[in-house]
C-alpha positions as CSV (number, residue, x, y, z in Angstrom):
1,X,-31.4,201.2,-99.0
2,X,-29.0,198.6,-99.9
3,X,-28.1,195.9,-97.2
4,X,-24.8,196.5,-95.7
5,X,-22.4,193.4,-96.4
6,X,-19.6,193.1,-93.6
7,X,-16.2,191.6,-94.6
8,X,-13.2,191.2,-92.1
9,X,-9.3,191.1,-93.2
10,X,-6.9,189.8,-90.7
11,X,-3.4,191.6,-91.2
12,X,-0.9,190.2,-88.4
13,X,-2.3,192.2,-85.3
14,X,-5.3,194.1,-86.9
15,X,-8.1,193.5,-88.8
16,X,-9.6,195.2,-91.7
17,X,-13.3,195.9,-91.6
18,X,-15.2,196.9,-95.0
19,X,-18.7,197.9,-95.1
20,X,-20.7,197.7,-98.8
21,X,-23.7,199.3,-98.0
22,X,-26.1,201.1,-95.8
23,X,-25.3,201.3,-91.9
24,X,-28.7,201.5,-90.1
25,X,-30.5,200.6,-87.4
26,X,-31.2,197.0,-88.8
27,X,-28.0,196.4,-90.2
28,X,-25.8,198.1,-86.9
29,X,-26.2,195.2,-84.8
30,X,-24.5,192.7,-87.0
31,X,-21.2,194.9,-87.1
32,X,-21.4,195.6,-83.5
33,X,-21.3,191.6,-83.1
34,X,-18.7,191.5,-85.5
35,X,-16.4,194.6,-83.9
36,X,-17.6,193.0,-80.3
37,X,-15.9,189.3,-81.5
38,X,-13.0,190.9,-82.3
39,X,-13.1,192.8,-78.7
40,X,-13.9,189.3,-77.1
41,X,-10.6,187.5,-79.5
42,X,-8.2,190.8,-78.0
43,X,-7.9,192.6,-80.7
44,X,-8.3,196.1,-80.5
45,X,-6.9,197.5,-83.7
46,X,-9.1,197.6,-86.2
47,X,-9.3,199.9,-89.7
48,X,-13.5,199.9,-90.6
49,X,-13.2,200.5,-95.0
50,X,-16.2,203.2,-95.5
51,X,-15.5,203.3,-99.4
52,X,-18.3,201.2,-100.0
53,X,-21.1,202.8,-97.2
54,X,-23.8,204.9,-99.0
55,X,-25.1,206.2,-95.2
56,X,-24.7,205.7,-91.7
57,X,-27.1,206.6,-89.2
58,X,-26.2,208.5,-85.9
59,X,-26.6,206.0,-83.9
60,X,-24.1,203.9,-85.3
61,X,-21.5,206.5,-85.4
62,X,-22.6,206.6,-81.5
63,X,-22.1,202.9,-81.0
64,X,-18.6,203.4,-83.2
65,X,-17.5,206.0,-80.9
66,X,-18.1,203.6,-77.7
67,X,-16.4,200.7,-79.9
68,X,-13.1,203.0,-79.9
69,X,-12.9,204.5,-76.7
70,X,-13.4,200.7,-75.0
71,X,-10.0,199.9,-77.6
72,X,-8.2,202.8,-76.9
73,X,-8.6,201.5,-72.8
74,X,-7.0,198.4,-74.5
75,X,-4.3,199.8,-75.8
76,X,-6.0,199.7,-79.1
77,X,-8.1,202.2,-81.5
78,X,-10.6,202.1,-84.3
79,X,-10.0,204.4,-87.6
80,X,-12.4,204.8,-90.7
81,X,-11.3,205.3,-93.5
82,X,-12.7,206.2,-97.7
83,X,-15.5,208.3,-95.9
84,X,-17.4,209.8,-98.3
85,X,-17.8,214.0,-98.9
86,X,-21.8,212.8,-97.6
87,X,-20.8,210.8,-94.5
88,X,-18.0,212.9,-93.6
89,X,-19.8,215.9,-93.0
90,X,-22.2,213.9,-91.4
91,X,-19.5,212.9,-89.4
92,X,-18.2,216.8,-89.1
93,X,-21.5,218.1,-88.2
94,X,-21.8,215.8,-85.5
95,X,-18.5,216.7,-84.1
96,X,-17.5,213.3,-84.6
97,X,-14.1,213.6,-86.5
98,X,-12.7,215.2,-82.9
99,X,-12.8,211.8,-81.1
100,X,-12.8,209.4,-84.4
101,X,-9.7,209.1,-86.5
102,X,-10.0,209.6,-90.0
103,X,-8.2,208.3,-92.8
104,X,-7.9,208.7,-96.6
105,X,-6.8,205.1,-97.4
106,X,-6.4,201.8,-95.6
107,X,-2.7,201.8,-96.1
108,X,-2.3,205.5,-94.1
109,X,-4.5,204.3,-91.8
110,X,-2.3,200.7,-91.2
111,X,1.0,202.8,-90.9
112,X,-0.2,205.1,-88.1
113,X,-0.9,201.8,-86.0
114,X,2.8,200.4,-87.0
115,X,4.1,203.9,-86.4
């Protein structure tokens, strides 16, 4: 599996996340320390780019979910967004997509937090 590279966009009161890669149980921790800075700096709404993710493990979609109920409580959220048809059912079977918010592109997913 290919390493997953983490990149981080600032846009005026959120932050864009992209992933380019494979999330697993070696590379999780570095995005949790990423989406945990951005806890610890106050911001809360953040879009995490999937177009580049070849898989994510289920216990990073785990963590994820804990990630956006703790910025919901902040008056925040976290949506993905570019899923693949591969993760997205993972995402489906899991039962995921009922508590995540899923997006089709970055820009949908930016206007539903200015909205």
């Amino acid at each position: 599996m290919r390493e997953c590279l983490i990149k981080r966009e600032e846009r005026d009161d959120l932050d864009i996340v992209r992933l380019d890669g494979a999330l697993d149980s070696y590379s999780f921790p570095r995005l949790e320390t990423a989406l945990n800075e951005l806890r610890d700096s106050q911001r809360h709404q953040v879009v995490l780019d999937c177009g580049g993710l070849d898989y994510i493990s289920s216990a990073a979609l785990g963590a994820l979910i804990g990630f956006a109920r703790r910025s919901r409580e902040a008056g925040g959220d976290l949506k993905l967004v570019k899923l693949s048809p591969k993760i997205f059912n993972i995402v489906e079977l899991l039962g995921f997509h009922k508590i995540l918010e899923i997006h089709t592109s970055v820009e949908d997913a930016v206007n539903k937090f200015n909205a």
